[in-house]
N, C-alpha and C positions, 0 to 999 in steps of 0.2 A: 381650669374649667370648674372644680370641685368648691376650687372659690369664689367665683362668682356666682354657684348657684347658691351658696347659704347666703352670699351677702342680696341675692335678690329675695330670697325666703325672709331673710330679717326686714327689708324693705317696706315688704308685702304683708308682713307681721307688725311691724309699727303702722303702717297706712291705717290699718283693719283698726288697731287700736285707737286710731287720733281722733279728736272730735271734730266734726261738723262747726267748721266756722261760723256760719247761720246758727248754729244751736249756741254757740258759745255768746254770742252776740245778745240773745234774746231773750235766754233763760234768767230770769227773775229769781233768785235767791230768797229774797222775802218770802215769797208762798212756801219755804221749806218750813218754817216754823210753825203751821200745821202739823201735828203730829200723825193726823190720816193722811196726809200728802206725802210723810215720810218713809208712810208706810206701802202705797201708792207705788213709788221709784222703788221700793225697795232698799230704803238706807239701811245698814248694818249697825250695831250696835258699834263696833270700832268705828265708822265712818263720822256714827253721832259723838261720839268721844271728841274726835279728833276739830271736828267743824264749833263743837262746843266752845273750845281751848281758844281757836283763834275767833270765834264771837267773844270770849271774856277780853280777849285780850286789844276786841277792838274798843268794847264798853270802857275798859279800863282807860284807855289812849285817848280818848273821848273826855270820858268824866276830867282827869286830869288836866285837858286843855278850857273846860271848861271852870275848873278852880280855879286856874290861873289866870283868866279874865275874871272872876268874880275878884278874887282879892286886889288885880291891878285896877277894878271896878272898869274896864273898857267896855265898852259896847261891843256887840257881834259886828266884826271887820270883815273884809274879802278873803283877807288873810284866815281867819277863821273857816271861813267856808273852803276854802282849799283845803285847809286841815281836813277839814271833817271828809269833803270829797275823797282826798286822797287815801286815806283812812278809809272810808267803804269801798272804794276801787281794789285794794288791796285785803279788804276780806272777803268781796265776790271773788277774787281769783284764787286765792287761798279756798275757798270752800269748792269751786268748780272743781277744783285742781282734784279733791276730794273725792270726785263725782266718779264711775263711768262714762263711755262716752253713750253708754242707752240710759242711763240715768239722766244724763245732760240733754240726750234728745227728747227723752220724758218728761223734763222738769218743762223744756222749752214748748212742750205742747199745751202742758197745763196754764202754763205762762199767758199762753195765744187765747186759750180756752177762759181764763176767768177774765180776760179785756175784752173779749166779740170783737165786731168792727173797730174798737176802738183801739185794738193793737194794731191796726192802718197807721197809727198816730209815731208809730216809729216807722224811721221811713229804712230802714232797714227791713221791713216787715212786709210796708211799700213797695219797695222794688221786687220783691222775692214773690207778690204776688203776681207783678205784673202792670198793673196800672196803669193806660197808656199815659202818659204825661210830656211836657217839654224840658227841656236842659235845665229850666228854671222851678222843675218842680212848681208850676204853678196850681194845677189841678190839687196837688198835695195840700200846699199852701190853702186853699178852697176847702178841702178837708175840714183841716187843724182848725180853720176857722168855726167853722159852722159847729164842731164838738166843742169848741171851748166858749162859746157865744152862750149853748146851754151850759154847762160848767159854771159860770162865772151866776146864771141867774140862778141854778142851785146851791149855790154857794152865799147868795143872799140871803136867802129864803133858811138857812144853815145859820146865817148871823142873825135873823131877826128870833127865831126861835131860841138861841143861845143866848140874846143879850134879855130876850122875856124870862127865861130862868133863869139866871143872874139877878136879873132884876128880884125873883122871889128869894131869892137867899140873901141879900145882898148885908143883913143884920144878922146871919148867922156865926153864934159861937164856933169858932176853930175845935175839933172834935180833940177828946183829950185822953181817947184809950182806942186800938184799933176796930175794938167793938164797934163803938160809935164813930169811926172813919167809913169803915165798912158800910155801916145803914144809910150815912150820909151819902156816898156813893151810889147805893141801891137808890134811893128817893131822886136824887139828881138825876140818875140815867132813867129811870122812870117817870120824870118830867119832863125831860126831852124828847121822849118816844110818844109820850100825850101829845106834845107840843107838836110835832111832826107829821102828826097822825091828822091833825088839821089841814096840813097843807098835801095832801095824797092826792087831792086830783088835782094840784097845780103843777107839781111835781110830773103825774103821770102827762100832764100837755106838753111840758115841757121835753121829757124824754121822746116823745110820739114827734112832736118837732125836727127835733135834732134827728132824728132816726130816716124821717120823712126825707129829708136833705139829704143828709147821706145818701141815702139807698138812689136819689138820685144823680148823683155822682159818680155812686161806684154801680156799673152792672151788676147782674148775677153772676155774670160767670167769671167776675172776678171774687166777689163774695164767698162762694163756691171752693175757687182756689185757696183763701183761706180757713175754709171750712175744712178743709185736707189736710192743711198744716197744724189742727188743731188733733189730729192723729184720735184715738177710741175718747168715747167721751165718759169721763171720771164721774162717778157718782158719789159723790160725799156718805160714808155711814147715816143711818139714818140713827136721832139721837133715842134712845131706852124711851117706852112710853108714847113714841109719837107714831 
């Protein structure tokens, strides 16, 4: 009898420990590289050691495969991008693995929190609100549409502005000390953000658009539902001076 109750006690002591499927699923890795995010979760200086080692060692695995297609001069293959996938699939779990499981449900709320509706667009995220939908995920499918229809014209509007600044550099001397890599940088990204700055109320039609559709799609009280799953909401530092 005395053994079955520790081995329910260990049970119920690993359960407690295991993470949330859902969280594992949807927690975004990438937002960890904010260092106020990390601070956020609560990463431990051991934790950032450790997630560091297998980030170099994804770079590293990375860089390598991409030598090896430059000196056999091939172009980027399928084969490639399997690499590469398999290669991040394998540092997200490495780094989750890292986490706790409130760290992993934290990570996954901030996750939800910097997409808005547009973490609808994982249908993982979809279903867990709720949705009504068909077998066919159609209504979903409606969705994905109407946010990537804006996508795709922000994204234009992204090439015309990048190829007008190109177009002004286009005779520029290759910078030959980091000094002057540096300013060249500064001036670039400072002409991109002029350049962009033009297009703010097409930009803003556009989002108002997409936004408009949606919300016609999804009710409130689905909206609502993931507004719960998006758990306290994070406020970024604010930066010295502002």
């Amino acid at each position: 009898m005395r053994a079955i109750t520790i081995l329910t006690f260990l049970c119920a002591t690993v359960a407690a420990h295991a993470a949330d499927a859902f969280d594992l699923k949807v927690a975004n890795i990438d937002v960890l590289q904010d260092k106020n995010v990390q601070a956020e979760i609560g990463i431990t200086p051991g934790q950032l050691k450790t997630m560091n080692v297998y980030a170099a060692q994804y770079t590293a695995q990375n860089k390598a495969k991409i030598d090896e297609y430059q000196k056999a001069k091939k172009q980027i293959d399928k084969a490639f991008s399997d690499f590469h996938n398999a290669q991040y699939i394998g540092l997200r779990t490495n780094v989750l693995k890292t986490l706790s499981p409130n760290q992993i449900k934290r990570l996954r709320e901030l996750t939800i929190q910097a997409a808005g509706p547009r973490a609808l667009l994982d249908v993982v995220v979809w279903d867990k609100v709720g949705v009504p939908d068909d077998k066919n995920h159609t209504k979903y499918g409606q969705f994905c549409t109407a946010i990537r229809d804006g996508d795709q014209k922000i994204a234009g509007i992204k090439q015309k502005v990048s190829d007008v600044v190109k177009a002004k550099y286009k005779n520029q001397k290759p910078p030959k000390t980091k000094k002057e890599t540096d300013a060249l940088r500064i001036r670039v990204n400072d002409d991109l953000a002029t350049e962009m700055k033009k297009h703010e109320g097409e930009l803003a039609n556009i989002l108002k658009t997409s936004e408009a559709k949606t919300s016609q799609m999804i009710p409130k009280k689905y909206l609502d539902s993931l507004k719960s799953l998006m758990g306290k909401k994070y406020e970024a530092p604010k930066k010295k001076g502002k």
